[in-house]
C-alpha positions, -999 to +999 in steps of 0.1 A: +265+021-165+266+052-143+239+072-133+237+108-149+204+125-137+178+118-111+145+135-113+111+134-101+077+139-117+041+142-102+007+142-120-030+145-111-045+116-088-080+125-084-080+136-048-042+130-047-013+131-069+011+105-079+050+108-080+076+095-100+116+088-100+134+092-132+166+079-129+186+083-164+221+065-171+246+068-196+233+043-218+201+057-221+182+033-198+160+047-176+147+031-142+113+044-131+100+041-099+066+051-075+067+072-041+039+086-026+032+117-005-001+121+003-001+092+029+012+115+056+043+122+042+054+153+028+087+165+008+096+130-004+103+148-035+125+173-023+147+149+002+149+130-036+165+158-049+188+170-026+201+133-026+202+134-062+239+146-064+253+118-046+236+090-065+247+110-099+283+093-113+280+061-091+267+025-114+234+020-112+238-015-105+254-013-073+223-001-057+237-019-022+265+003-016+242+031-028+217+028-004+245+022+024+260+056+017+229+078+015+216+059+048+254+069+060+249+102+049+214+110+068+220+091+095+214+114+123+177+120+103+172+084+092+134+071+092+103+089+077+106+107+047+142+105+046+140+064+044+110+068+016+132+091-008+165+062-005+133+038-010+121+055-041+161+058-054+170+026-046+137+008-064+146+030-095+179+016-098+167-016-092+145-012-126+174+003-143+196-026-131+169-053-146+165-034-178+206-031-185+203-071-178+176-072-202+156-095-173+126-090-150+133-076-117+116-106-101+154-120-117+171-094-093+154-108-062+162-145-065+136-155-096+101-162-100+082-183-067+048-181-085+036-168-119+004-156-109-004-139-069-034-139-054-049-101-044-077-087-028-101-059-036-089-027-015-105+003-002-143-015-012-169+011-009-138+030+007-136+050-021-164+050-037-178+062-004-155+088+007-150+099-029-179+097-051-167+121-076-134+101-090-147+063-084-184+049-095-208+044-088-212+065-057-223+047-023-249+062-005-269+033+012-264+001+027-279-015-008-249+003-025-230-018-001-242-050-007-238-042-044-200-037-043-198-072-026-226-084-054-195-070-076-161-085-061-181-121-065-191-116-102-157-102-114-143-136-095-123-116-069-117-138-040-113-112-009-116-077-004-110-054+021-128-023+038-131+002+065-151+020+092-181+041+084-210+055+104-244+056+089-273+085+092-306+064+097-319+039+073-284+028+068-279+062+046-251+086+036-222+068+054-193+090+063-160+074+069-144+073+109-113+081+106-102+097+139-066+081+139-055+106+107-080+133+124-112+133+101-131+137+126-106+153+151-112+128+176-073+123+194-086+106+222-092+076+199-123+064+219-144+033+200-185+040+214-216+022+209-223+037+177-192+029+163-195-009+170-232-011+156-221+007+125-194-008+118-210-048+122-237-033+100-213-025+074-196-054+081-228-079+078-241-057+041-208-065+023-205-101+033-241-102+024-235-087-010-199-112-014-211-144-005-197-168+016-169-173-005-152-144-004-129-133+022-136-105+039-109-083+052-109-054+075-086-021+082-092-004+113-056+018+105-048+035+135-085+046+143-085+034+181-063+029+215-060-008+227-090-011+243-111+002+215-093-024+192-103-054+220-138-035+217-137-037+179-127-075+181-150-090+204-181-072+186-168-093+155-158-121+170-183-143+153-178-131+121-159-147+093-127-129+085-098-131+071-078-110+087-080-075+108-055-051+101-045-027+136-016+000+132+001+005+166+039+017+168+038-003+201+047-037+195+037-051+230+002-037+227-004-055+194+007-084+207-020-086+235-046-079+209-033-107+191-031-129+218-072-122+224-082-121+191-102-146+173-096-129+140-053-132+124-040-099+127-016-082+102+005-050+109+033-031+099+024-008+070+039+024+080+069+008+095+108+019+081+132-008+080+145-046+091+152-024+129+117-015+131+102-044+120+116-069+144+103-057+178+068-069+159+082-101+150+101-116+182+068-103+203+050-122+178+028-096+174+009-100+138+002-130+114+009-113+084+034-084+083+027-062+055+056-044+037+048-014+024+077-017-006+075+017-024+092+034+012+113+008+023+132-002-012+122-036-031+157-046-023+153-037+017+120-052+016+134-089+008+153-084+039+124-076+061+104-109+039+136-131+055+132-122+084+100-122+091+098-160+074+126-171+106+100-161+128+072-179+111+050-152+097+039-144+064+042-111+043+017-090+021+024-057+004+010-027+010-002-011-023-027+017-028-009+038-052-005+040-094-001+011-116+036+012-111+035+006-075+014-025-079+036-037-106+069-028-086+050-048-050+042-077-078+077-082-085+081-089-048+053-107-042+062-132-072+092-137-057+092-138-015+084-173-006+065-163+028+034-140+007+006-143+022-017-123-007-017-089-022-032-058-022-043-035-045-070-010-061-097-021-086-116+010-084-093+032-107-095+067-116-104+070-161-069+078-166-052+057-146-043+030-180-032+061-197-007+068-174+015+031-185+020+014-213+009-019-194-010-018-167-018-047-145-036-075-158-055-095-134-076-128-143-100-149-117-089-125-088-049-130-099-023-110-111-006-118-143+033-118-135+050-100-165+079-112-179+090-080-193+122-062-184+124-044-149+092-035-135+076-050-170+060-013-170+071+020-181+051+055-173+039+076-204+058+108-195+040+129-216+008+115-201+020+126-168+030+161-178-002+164-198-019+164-160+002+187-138-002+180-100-027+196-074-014+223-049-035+208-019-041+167-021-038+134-001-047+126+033-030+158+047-059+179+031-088+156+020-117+160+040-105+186+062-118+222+059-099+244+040 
């Protein structure tokens, strides 16, 4: 079953767009897959197509050797967007693969560990904060904060996760701190005194909204330096979470935050392959290592899972994109022994269901394992074209001036 065109596709996100591989064979099947980039990463798309040619002729189901010769070929440029385009071809043929098998990809990977995976609630009053025109209601208070976590409980969601933000007075129109992708332009990456009052103000609204039942989760990204993360920590300390999430490319830093945290720590998000990934586990620098599967391959992604179990830390996928993406991370997460939970969006844009023909299905804070073939969920291409992409979107643009 050879491959005999590889194409991409993008639609309207809201304040981003989404992307799509179509990878077509010679029998007709066609394996779909998710990239992204709007999170810092630029011309996926176009590193997809010029490596298009030498995918096209070779069997989808050797998608080994294929990723082996188009790391051979861009070798001297490996990492970034170079890794997420062989990412984004090698998780297409991967769906292809399962669908020519007439099995879930979960089947590819080794088989089923659970049926249903725990997730948590991303980006609460994230985006309902920062982007009050595409997800409702709009935040503008602390009470609207407390009613998100009101929310999470009653829709039986066990954990959620959320941000910075800095409040005008009376705990009004919060503005998200986000000086680590430059809104505001902040490089020095310094945490103040305002910083650490808003954010254990934030902090102290959501649990109350939650309950003390739900786990509480929080991402500083790469918003500070080491000591502003220590900073961050210790005005927390006494708080109930469930994890803190710190992006560092310096693996010996994390590990002395770790080592003086009170809080488990997870990393990794933005890292590109099993090489990047182990200086963070032998300095055993995180408790979770989250795998962002859509860049590094499903397949590669396994790897990392291994080896990250040998060194006695557990795994979580990073998922803020489309439907597919969660679908594609679920098939991992079903089937890596080491998960840890899972993340993903609840706060979806109106058309977001239209863009499937199944989107996720999620019971008493769970996701529902399909047993479907491949990703056990297929795009609506003419949805997709029916809502052509934005010129200017994702992080690179949102919130800064034009």
């Amino acid at each position: 079953m050879k491959v005999v065109n590889v194409e991409t596709l993008a639609c309207d996100a809201g304040w981003r767009n989404y992307h799509f591989v179509k990878l077509t064979t010679e029998a007709g099947i066609v394996g779909w897959s998710e990239f992204d980039e709007g999170f810092g990463s630029p011309g996926v798309g176009t590193v997809i197509e010029r490596l298009a040619p030498i995918v096209i002729g070779q069997r989808a189901g050797e998608h080994e050797r294929i990723y082996a010769e188009l790391y051979c070929a861009t070798r001297p440029g490996s990492g970034g967007v170079v890794a997420q385009a062989i990412g984004a071809i090698e998780n297409a043929l991967l769906d292809a693969k399962a669908k020519a098998l007439n099995v879930p990809c979960y089947e590819l990977l080794g088989g089923k560990v659970r049926d249903r995976i725990r997730v948590y609630w991303s980006h609460c009053a994230t985006w309902r904060i920062n982007h009050p025109s595409f997800f409702e209601p709009p935040i503008t208070d602390l009470e609207g904060v407390k009613a998100i976590g009101r929310e999470v409980r009653e829709k039986k969601f066990t954990a959620l996760k959320t941000n910075i933000f800095l409040y005008a007075a009376g705990g009004k129109n919060p503005k998200g701190w986000r000086p680590g992708f430059g809104v505001p332009f902040l490089p020095e990456l310094n945490v103040d005194r305002n910083v650490l009052r808003n954010l254990r103000m934030h902090l102290e609204a959501i649990r109350e909204g939650a309950g003390p039942d739900v786990d509480l989760l929080l991402d500083l990204n790469f918003n500070a330096k080491t000591e502003g993360y220590l900073k961050i920590l210790r005005a927390i300390a006494d708080l109930d979470m469930f994890w803190v999430e710190i992006d560092t490319f310096n693996p010996e830093a994390l590990g002395l935050i770790r080592r003086q945290s009170r809080h488990p720590i997870s990393s990794c998000e933005t890292l590109l392959g099993l090489r990047e990934f182990l200086p963070y586990f032998r300095e055993q620098a995180v408790d979770v290592a989250i795998i962002d599967t859509p860049w590094n391959g499903v397949w590669q992604s396994m790897k990392i899972a291994c080896a990250a179990e040998a060194h006695e830390v557990n795994v979580a996928p990073h998922n803020f994109y489309g439907h597919l993406c969660t679908m594609m991370n679920a098939h991992f997460a079903a089937a890596v022994p080491n998960l840890r939970i899972m993340e993903t969006d609840i706060d979806r844009l109106a058309w977001d269901d239209e863009l499937v023909d199944h989107p996720p299905v999620f019971e008493n804070g769970h996701l529902i394992v399909p047993d479907r073939p491949g990703w056990g969920c297929v795009p609506n291409e003419a949805a997709i074209r029916a809502r052509p992409p934005k010129g200017r979107a994702g992080l690179l643009t949102y919130g800064r001036k034009a």
